[in-house]
N, C-alpha and C positions, 0 to 999 in steps of 0.2 A: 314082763317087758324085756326079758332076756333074747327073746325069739326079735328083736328091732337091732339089735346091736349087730350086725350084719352090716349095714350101712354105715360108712363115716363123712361125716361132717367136716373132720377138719383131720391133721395129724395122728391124734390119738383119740378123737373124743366120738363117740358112739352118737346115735340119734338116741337112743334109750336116754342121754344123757342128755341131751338134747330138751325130750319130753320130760323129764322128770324138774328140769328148770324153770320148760315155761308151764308148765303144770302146779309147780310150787305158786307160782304168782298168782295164777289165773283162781288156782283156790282158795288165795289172800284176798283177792276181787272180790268172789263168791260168797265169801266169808261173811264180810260186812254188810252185804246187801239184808241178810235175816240175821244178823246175831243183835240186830238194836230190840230185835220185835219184843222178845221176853224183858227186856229192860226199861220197854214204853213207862209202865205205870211207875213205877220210881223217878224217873225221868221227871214224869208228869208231877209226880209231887214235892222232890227238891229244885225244883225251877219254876213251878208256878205255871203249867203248859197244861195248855186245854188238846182235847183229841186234833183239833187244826194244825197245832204246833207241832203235832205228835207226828203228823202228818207229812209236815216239813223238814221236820227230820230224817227223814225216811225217804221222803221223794228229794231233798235238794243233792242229795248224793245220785239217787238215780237218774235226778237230768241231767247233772254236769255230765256224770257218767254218759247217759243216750247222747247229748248236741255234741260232746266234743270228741267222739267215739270215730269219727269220718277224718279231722283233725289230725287227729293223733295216728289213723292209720297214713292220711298222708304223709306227714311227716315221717314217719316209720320207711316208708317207702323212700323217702327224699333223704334221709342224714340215717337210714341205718336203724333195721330193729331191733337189735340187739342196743341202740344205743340209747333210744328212746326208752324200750321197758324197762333198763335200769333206773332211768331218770324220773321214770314213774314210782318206783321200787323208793327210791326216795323222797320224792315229796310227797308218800301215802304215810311214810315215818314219819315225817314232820307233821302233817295234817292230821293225824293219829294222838301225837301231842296235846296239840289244838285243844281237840275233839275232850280228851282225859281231863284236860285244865279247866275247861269252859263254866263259866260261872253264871251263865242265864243262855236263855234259847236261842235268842238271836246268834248271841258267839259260836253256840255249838251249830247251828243251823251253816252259818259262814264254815266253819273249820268242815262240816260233812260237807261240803259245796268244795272244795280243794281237793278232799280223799277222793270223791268224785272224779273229778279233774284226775286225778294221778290213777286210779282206776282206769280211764279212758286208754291213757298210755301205755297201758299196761295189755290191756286185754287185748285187742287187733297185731300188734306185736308179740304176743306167743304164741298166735296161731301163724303169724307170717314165719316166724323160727322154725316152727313144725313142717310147716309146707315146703320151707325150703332145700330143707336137713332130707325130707323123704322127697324130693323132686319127684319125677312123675311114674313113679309105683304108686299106685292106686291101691294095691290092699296095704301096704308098709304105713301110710298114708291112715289109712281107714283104722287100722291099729292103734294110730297111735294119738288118731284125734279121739279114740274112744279113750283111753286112758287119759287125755285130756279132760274131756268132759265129766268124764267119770270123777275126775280130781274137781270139776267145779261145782257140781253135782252132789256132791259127797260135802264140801263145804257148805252150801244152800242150805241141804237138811240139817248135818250137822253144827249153821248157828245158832239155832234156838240153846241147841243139847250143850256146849262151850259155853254161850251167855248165863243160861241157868246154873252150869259150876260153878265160873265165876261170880255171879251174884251171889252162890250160896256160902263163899269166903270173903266178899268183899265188895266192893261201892260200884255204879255203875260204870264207873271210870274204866275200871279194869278191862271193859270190853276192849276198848280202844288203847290202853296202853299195853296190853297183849302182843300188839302188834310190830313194837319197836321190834323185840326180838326176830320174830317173824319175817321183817323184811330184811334186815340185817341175813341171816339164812340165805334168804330169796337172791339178795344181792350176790353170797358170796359163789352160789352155784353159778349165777347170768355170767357173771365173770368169767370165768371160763369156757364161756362157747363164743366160740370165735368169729370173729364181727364179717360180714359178707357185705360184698361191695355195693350199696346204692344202687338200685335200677333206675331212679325217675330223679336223680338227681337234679336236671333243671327244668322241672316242671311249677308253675308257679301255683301260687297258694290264692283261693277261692275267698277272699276275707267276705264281699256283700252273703255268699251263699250261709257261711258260716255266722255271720249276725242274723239274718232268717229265721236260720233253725233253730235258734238261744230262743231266737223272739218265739217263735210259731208255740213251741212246746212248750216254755215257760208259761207263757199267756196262757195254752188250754189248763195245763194244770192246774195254776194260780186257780181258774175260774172255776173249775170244778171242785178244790179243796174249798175253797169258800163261798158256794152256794150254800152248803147246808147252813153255816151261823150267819150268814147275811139275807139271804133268801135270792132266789132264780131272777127275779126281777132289778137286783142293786142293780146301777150303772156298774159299779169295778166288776160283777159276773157275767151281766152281757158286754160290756165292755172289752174287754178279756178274750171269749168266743169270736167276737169279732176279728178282735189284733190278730189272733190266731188261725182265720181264714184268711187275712187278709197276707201276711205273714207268710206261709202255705204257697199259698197262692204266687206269692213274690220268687217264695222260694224254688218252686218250679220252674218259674217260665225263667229265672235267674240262670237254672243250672241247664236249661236246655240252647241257652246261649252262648254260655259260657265256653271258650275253647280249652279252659284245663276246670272242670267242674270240681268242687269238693264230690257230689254225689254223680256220677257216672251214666246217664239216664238209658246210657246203652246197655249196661248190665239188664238193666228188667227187661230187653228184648230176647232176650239168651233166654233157652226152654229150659225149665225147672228153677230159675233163679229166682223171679217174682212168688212164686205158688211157695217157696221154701222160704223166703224171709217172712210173707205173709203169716204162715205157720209157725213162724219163733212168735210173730206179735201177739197169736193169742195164747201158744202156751203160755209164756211167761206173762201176759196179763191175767191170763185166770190164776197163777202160780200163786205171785209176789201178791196180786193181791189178797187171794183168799188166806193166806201165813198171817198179814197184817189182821185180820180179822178173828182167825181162831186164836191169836195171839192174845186180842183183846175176849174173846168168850174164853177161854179158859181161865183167865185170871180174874177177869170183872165177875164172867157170870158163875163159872162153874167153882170157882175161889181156889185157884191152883196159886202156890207159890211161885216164883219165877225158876226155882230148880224141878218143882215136879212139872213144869209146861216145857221143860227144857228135855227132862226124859219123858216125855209123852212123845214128841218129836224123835224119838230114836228109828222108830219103823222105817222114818222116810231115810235118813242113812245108811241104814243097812240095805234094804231094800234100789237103792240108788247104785250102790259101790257092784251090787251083783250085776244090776239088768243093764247099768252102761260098759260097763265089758261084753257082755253078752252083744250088745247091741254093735260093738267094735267090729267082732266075728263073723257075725248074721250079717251086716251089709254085702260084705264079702262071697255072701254064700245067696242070700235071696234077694241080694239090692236093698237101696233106699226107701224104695215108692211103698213097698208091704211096711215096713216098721214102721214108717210115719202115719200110716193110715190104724195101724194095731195099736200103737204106741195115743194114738188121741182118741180112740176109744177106749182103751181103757183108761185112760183121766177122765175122760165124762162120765164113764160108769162110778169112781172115785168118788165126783164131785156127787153123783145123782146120791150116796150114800151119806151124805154130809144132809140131806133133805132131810134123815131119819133122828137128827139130833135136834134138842131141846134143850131147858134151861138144866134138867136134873137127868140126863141123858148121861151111862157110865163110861167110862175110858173105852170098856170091850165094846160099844158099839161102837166107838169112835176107831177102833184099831182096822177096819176093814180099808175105812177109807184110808188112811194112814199109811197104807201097804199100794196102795191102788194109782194115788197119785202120781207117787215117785215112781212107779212100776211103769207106765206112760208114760212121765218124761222119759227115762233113760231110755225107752226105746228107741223112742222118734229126733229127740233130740240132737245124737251123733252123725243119724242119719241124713234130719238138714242141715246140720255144719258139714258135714261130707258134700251134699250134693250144691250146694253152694260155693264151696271150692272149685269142687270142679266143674263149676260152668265158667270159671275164667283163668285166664294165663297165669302162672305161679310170680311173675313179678306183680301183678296186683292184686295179690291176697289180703296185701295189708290193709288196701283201702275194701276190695271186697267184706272180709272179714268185717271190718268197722261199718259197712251199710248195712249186714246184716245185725250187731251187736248191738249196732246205735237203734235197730226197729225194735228191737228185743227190749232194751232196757226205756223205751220211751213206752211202750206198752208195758212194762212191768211199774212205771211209774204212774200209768194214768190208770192203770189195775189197782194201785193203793189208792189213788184220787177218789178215785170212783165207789169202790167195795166201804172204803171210811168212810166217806158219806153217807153211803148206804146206814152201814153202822151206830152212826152216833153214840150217844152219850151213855142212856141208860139200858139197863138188863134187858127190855122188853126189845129194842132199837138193836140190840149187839145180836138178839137171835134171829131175829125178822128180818136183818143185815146179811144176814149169813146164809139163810135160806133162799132171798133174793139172789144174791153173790153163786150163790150156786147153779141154780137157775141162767143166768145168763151166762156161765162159761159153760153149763153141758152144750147150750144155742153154739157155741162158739165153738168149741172142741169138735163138736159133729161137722162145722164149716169147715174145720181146719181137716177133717178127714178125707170130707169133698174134695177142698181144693188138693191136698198131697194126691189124692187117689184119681182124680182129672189133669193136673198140670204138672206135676213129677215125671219128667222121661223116666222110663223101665231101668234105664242102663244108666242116667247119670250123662252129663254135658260133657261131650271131648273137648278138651280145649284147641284150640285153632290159633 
């Protein structure tokens, strides 16, 4: 990161310094999304929490996270990013708390609904920090979102491998109050980079847009976590599917009205920007959900304790920290549109390898896929956070960023909806789940190749 410092930001403070603040945060974000998965089944048995519950633990953080992700970029945009991600930085401390205290599922279900929330703020606000520090150098830019990603990326895989230590000294609580410290850090770095003026300061706030989106995603998820113990025919499942068209539905023709929209509907006309959020929605749904899954076959079926599922999970860390740097470099050199397209072939070949496991199937056939997954993301991944960027003005990154994060993480949440259903309860259900689950995101991952490799401009969106 030393080759970034070249650039300053304020009086004395580097962009290097810059990235390494909102990079700290962003992989506190990261962090959380996989560090519960290795802690499910303890979860499950000191609170009395069926696979549904387990469920909701896991997605109510991803969808505070996805709906209020547009939010919090505006507001970012309006009162200042630097001032918002700190404000995030603190109530994921407090909701971190919550989370360690909670004495039945519902409480902890509410306190991951908050972290969520403060996640939201967090994340659209350090890539706004980034964007603004590297203004419109394009490789300085492309550097530095790699070392970004790289840092959330590297948290992803790295929560199983953290949860499984901490469990192996101590109660599941610990995941969660790990974090006081952490933010505390977090905090004390944002603080020093220096606060930059508001661009959109009097632009107003979208409130019907923003009830929509709660409703639309809420509703599918709810409806999909609870098909499987209620069955496809309840009123609350179709039910649900319905609010969630209907919702959708509202929520569009809202924002195409709207003269200050939370979601921006001119964004998706801009070449490369639809085709590259579309691409986050299925990496990250085939990602988050298939983790939720191997999480539960390794411990139910395969009978790993919560520390050896933690170091089983090491490949994708290691493996993550190489190929998103790498992948920083290479845009610079061969563009966006190759990595994205290389980058999701190989997670489907990943995912096709995950076909060849079983209930008594060993760790070394497991380790191919293990290597393969994260080897894909890091490719593609920086690549559509780059070209996503720039396909719009540097003063709306913050809400840019959050349309993209908010598609990413509501697919990453209706990826566990879905895959856990699949999954179910018992040994037979968790492999047949898995096999399934693999199967539809190689379908998915080969689309997501399609579309980068048809609707990606070569060179990346000038901004205008």
């Amino acid at each position: 990161m030393a080759d970034m410092a070249t650039r300053e930001t304020g009086p004395s403070l580097s962009t290097a310094w810059v990235t390494t603040a909102a990079s700290f945060g962003f992989a506190l974000v990261q962090l959380d999304v996989t560090i519960v998965n290795v802690a499910l089944p303890r979860m499950a048995s000191e609170l009395q929490a069926g696979v549904s519950a387990l469920q909701w633990v896991v997605d109510a953080y991803a969808l505070s996270f996805a709906v209020l992700l547009l939010l919090m970029g505006f507001l970012g945009d309006r009162l200042g990013a630097r001032r918002v991600y700190l404000a995030g930085l603190g109530l994921f401390a407090l909701a971190s708390l919550g989370c360690g205290f909670s004495t039945d599922a519902p409480t902890l279900i509410i306190a991951r609904t908050l972290q969520g929330l403060a996640a939201a703020a967090m994340l659209p606000n350090s890539l706004a920090l980034i964007n603004r520090a590297t203004g419109h150098d394009r490789r300085l830019r492309a550097k530095a979102i790699g070392w970004w990603t790289a840092s959330g990326s590297i948290a992803i895989a790295a929560g199983p491998i953290v949860g499984g230590l901490l469990l192996g000294v101590a109660s599941w609580r610990s995941i969660f109050l790990i974090n006081l410290p952490v933010c505390a850090v977090g905090a004390w770095l944002t603080w020093r980079v220096p606060a930059a003026a508001p661009k959109n300061s009097r632009r107003s706030f979208d409130i019907q847009g923003q009830v929509l989106a709660v409703l639309a995603l809420a509703a599918l998820t709810a409806a999909i976590i609870q098909a499987r113990p209620m069955g496809w025919t309840h009123p609350f499942v179709y039910g649900g599917f319905l609010v969630a068209i209907l919702a959708g539905a509202g929520f569009i023709w809202t924002e195409s009205r709207s003269k200050a929209p939370m979601l921006p509907l001119d964004f998706f006309s801009r070449p490369s920007f639809s085709p590259a959020v579309g691409y986050g929605v299925m990496v990250n749904l085939t990602y988050y959900g298939i983790v939720f899954v191997l999480s539960l076959y390794l411990q139910r079926v395969q009978g790993y304790s919560a520390l050896r599922t933690g170091l089983a999970y090491l490949p994708l860390t290691a493996t993550f920290f190489g190929v998103n740097i790498l992948s920083g470099w290479l845009i610079g050199v061969i563009g966006a549109r190759p990595l994205m397209v290389i980058g999701a072939l190989i997670d489907a070949s990943g995912f096709a390898l995950l076909l060849l496991l079983d209930a008594h199937s060993s760790y070394w056939l497991m380790l191919p896929a293990f290597a393969l997954l994260p080897a894909g993301m890091g490719l593609g991944v920086p690549a559509m956070t780059n070209t996503v960027l720039s396909a719009v003005h540097a003063e709306s990154s913050g809400i840019a960023s959050g349309v993209l994060n908010a598609a990413r993480q509501a697919g990453g949440a209706i990826g566990v909806a879905v895959f856990g259903a699949l999954a179910g309860d018992g040994e037979a259900h968790v492999v047949a789940g898995l096999h399934t689950s693999a199967y539809i995101s190689i379908g998915l991952l080969l689309l997501a190749a399609v579309l980068a490799a048809v609707g990606v401009h070569p060179h990346g969106e000038k901004r205008t």
